[in-house]
C-alpha positions in Angstrom: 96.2 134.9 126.3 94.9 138.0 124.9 91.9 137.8 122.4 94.1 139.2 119.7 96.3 136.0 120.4 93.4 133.9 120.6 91.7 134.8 117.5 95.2 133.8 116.0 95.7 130.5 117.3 92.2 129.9 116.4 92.4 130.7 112.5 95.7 128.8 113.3 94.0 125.8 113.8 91.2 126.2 111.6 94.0 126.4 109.0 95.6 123.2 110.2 92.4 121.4 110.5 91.7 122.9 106.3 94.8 121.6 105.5 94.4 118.0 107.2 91.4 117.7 105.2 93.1 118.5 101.4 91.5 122.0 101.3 95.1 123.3 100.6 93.6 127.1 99.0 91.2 127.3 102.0 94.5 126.6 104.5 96.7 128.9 102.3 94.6 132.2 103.1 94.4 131.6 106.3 97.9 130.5 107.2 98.3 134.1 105.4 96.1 135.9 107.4 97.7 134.5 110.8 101.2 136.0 109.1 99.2 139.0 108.6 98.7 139.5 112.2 101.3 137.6 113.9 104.3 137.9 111.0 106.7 135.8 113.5 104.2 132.9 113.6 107.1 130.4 112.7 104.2 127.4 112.9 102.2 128.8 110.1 104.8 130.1 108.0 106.4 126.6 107.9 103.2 124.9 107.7 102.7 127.1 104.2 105.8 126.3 103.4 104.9 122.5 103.4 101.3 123.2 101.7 103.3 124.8 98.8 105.5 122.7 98.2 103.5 119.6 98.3 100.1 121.0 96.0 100.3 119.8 92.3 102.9 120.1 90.5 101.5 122.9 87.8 100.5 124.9 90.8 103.4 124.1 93.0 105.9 127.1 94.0 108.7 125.4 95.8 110.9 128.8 95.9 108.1 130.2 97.9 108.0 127.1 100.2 111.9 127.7 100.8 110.8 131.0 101.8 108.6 130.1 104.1 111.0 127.3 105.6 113.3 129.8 106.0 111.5 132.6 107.4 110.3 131.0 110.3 113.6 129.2 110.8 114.8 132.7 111.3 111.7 133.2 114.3 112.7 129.6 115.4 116.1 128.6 114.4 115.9 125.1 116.4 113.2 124.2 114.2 113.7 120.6 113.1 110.6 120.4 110.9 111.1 123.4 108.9 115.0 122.2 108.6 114.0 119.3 107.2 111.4 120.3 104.9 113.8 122.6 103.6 115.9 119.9 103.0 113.4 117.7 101.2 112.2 120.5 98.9 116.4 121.5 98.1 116.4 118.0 97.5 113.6 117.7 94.9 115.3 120.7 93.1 118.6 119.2 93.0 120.1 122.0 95.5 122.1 118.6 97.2 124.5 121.2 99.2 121.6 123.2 100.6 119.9 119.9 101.0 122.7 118.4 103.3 122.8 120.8 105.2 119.7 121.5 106.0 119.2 117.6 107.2 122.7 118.0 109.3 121.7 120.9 111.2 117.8 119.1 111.7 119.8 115.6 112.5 121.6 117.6 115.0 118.8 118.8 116.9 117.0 116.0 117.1 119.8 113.1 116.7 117.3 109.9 117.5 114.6 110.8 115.0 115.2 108.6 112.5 112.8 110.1 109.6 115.5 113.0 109.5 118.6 110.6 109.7 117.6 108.7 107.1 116.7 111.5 105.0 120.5 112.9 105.1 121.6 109.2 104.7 119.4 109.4 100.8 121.4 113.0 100.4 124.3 111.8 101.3 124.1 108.5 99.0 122.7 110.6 95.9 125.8 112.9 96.0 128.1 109.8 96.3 129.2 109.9 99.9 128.9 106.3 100.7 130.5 105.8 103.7 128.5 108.4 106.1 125.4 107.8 103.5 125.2 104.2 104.4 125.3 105.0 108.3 123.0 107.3 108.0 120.5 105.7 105.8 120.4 102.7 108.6 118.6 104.9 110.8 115.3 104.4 108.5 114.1 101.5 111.0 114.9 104.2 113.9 112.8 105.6 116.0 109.8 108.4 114.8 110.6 107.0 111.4 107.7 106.2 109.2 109.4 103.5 107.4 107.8 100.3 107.3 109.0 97.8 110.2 110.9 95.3 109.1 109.8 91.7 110.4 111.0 90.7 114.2 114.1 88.3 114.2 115.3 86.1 117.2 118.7 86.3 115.8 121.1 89.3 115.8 121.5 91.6 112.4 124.9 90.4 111.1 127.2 93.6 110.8 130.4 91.7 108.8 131.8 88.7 111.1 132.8 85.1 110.2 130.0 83.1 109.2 131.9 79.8 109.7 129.7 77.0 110.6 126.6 78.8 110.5 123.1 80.5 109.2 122.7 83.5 107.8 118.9 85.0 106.3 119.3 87.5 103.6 115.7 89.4 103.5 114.3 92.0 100.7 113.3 95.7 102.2 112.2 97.7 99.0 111.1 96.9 95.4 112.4 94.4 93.1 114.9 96.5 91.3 116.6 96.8 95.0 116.7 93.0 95.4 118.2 92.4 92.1 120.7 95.1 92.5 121.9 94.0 96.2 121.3 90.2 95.8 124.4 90.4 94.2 126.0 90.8 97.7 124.6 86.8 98.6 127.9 85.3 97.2 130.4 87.5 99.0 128.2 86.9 102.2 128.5 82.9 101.3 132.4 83.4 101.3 132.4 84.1 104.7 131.7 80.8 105.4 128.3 79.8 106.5 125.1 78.8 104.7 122.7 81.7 102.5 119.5 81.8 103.0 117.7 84.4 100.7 114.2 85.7 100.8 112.7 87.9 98.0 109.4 88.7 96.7 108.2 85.7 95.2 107.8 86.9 91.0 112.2 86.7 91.9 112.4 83.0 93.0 113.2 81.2 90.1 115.0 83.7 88.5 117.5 84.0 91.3 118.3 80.3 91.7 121.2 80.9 89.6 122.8 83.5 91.6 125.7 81.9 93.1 126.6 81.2 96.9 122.8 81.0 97.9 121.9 77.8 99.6 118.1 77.9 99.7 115.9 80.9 98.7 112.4 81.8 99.6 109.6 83.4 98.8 108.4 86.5 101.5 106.0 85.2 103.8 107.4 81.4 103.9 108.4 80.2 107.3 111.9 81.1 108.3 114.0 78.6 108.8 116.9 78.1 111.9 119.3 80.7 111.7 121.8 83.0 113.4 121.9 86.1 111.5 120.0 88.2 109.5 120.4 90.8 107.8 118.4 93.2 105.0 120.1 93.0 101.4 120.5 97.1 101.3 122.5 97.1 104.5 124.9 94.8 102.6 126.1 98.1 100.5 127.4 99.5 103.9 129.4 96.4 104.7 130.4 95.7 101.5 130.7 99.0 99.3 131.8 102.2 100.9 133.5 103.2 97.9 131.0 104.3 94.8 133.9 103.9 92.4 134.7 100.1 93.3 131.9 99.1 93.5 132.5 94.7 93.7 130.5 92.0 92.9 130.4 93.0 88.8 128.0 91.9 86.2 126.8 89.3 85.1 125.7 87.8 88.2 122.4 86.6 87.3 121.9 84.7 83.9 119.2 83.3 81.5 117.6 79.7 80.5 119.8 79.1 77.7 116.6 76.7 76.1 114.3 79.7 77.1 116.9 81.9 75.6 116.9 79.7 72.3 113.6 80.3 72.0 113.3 83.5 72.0 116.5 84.1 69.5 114.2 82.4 66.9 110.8 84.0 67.8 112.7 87.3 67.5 114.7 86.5 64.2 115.0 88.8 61.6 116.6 92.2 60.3 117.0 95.6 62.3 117.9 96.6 65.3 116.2 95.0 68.2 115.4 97.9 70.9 113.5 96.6 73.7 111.8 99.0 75.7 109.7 100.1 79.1 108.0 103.0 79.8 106.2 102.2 83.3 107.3 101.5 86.7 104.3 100.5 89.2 102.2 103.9 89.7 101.9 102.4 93.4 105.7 102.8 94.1 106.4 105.0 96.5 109.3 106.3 94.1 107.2 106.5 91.1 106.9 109.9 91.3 108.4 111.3 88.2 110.0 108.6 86.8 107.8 107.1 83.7 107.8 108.5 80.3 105.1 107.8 78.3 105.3 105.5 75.2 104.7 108.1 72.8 108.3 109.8 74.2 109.9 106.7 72.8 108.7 107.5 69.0 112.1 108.9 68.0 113.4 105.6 68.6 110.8 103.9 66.1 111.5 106.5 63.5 115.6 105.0 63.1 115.2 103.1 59.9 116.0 99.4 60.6 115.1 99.9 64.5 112.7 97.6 66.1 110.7 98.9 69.0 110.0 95.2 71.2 108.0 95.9 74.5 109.0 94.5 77.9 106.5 95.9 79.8 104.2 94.1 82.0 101.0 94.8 83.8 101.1 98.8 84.4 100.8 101.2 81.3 99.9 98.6 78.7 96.9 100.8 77.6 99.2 103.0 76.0 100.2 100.8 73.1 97.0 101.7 71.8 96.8 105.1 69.7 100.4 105.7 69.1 101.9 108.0 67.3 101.9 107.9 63.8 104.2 105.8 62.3 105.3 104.3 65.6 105.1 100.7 65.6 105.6 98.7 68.7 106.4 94.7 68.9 104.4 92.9 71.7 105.6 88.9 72.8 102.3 87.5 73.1 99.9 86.7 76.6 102.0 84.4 77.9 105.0 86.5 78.2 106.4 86.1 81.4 102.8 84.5 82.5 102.5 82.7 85.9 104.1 83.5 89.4 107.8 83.0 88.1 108.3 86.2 86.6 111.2 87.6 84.5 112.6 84.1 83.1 110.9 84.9 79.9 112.3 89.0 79.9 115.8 87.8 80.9 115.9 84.9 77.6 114.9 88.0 75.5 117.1 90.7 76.6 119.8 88.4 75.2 118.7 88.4 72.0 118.6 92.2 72.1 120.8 94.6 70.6 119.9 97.7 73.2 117.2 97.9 76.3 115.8 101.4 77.2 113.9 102.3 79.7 113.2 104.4 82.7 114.0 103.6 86.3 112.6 100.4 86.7 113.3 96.5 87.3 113.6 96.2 83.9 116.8 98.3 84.0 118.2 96.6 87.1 117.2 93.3 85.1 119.3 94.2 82.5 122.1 95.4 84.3 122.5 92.3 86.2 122.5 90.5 82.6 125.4 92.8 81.7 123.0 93.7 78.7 123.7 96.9 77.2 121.4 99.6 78.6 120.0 103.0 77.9 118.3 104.7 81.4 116.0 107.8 80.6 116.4 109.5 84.0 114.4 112.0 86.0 116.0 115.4 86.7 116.1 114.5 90.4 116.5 110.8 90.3 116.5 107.6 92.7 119.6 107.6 94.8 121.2 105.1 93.2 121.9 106.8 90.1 123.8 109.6 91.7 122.9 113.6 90.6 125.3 113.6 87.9 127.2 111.6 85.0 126.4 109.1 82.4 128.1 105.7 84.1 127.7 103.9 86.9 129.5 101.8 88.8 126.7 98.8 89.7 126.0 98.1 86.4 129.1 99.0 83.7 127.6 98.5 80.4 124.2 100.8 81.5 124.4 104.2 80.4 122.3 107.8 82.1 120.5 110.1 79.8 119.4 112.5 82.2 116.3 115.1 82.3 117.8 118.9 81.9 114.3 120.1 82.8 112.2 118.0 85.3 109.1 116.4 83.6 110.6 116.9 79.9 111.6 113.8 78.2 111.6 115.2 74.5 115.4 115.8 74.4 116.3 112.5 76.4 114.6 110.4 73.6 115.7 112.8 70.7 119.7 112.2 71.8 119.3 108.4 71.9 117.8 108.4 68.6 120.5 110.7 67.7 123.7 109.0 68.7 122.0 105.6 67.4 121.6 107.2 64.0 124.7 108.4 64.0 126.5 105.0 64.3 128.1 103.8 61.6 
């Protein structure tokens, strides 16, 4: 190695070691420096790449990371990494096309890594190809993948055969709003024949002892009982849904406390138009990225005459009901809303007493969906897979409607057309 090549690799890794540590303009001038000496460095350009396209967002340049991505995919074309993050950043843009097939050609390369299979099986579920999405998106327990492990099980992963005679565990992967939205995949399970045994996070017990087919249900962390399959409640979509437009197992499939519900019709009773509204998923989540509004984005909707704004938010972003807007006026139901470890019995007896819920990409949607409750999403530009890139229906829940972001991170017009096509009714 030459000492020209030296004193490269050496502001190479002084670079990497810079970025490691969150010094991201420190590692940006000296990735550019190695470019300036060694422009076919394809390391450093697609380590810039990734440092520009994951700095914040008012600083962020993600055209120049595709640059970069693609530049040093020209010096290395077999470069997985860079194919990827290409992918990931076309991805956040909404480029779905370039986005596929950048985590093709990467899944290609390297067809056991299952980061980069699962990534195309999210691309490919987002633009609606279910069949190969589902396959794909499988591989997120595969190997190199940084997906959480799922727990160990004696018995096999069921894949679709008769159940006759036996034992089947249903287990929750993801969040809440996943385990509402596939749960409803337990009774179809139960009419293969054998007994349901569903686990969820524990805030979902009660509430899902009315869904239908399930034997026994417990909470994550309880003792498994004997049984002879098991399978994760998202995998159930591949089995059971490789068609987005037929989508089976239709709401209702969940259903409220009709005392509980009672209850709330009178606590809620009088004139207007009952709105009930969420404007915070958990800031934790590791989809939360871009997908609250803040409360004051909802103000259009308090300025409807008759409309009552009712929150059903919970725990996260509660602050925000103080110094609102003026003129907005926001209903709260009191401390012991949905108090204790059985969550969602009291949210579910009040969404049917409401007239519309709207809110961003949260339980509270799924929640509402599985009510068959009429809902209003506010989407992100880019949103969770589920909700597809484009339209305003979807299949797994008939009676929610999409109002979608034109520009990513401005909600203004998303709130100004509900309130519009609400005022508007006659």
């Amino acid at each position: 190695m030459t000492m020209h090549e030296a004193s490269v690799e050496e502001a190479f890794c002084s670079a990497v070691d810079y970025h490691r540590g969150g010094k991201l303009q420190t590692a940006a001038q000296l990735y550019a420096g190695v470019l300036e000496r060694q422009p076919d460095h394809a390391e450093a350009c697609h380590n810039l790449g990734v440092l520009m396209a994951q700095v914040t967002p008012a600083s962020a340049s993600p055209q120049t990371a595709i640059h970069c991505f693609l530049r040093s995919l020209v010096f290395r074309p077999s470069f997985a990494d860079a194919l990827s993050n290409l992918g990931n950043v076309c991805h956040e843009l909404g480029l779905l096309e370039g986005a596929l097939r950048s985590y093709q050609r990467a899944s290609c390369l390297q067809p056991d890594r299952g980061e980069l299979r699962y990534n195309l099986g999210t691309a490919l579920l987002l633009g609606r190809h279910y069949r190969q999405g589902w396959a794909e998106y499988a591989w997120r327990w595969g190997p190199q993948s940084s997906w959480p492990r799922r727990s160990e099980f004696s018995a096999p992963c069921w894949t679709g055969e008769s159940l006759a005679g036996r034992t089947i565990l249903l287990h929750a992967e993801q969040g809440m709003g996943d385990a509402i939205q596939f749960c409803r995949f337990a009774p179809m399970v139960a009419a293969q024949g054998g007994q349901v045994v569903l686990e969820v996070q524990r805030p979902l017990c009660r509430l899902l002892t009315t869904l239908p087919g399930v034997t026994r249900i417990l909470a994550q962390g309880e003792a498994h009982p004997p049984h002879d399959f098991h399978c994760p409640l998202m995998l159930l979509g591949g089995i059971f849904c490789p068609d987005p437009e037929h989508i089976p197992a239709a709401p209702p499939y969940l259903t409220a406390d009709a005392r509980r519900a009672e209850v709330w019709r009178q606590h809620l009773a009088g004139p207007g138009m009952k709105i009930g509204i969420c404007w915070q998923g958990n800031p934790k989540a590791a989809v939360e990225k871009g997908r609250s509004a803040p409360l004051a984005c909802f103000a259009p909707l308090g300025r409807i005459p008759g409309a009552r704004l009712i929150s059903l938010q919970k725990q996260h972003g509660l602050d925000q009901l103080q110094g609102l807007p003026a003129g907005m006026r926001v209903e709260t139901l009191g401390n012991d809303f949905d108090s204790g470890e059985n969550a969602f019995l009291d949210t579910v007896a009040v969404m049917m007493n409401l007239d519309l819920v709207v809110t961003v990409d949260t339980v509270t949607a799924h929640l509402a969906g599985a009510l068959d409750r009429p809902v209003w999403m506010a989407l992100q530009k880019i949103p969770y897979w589920v909700w597809g890139i484009e339209g305003e229906k979807t299949s797994w829940y008939p009676r929610t409607r999409l109002f979608r972001q034109t520009d990513p991170g401005d909600w203004s017009p998303v709130f100004s057309r509900m309130a519009a096509e609400i005022s508007s009714r006659p």
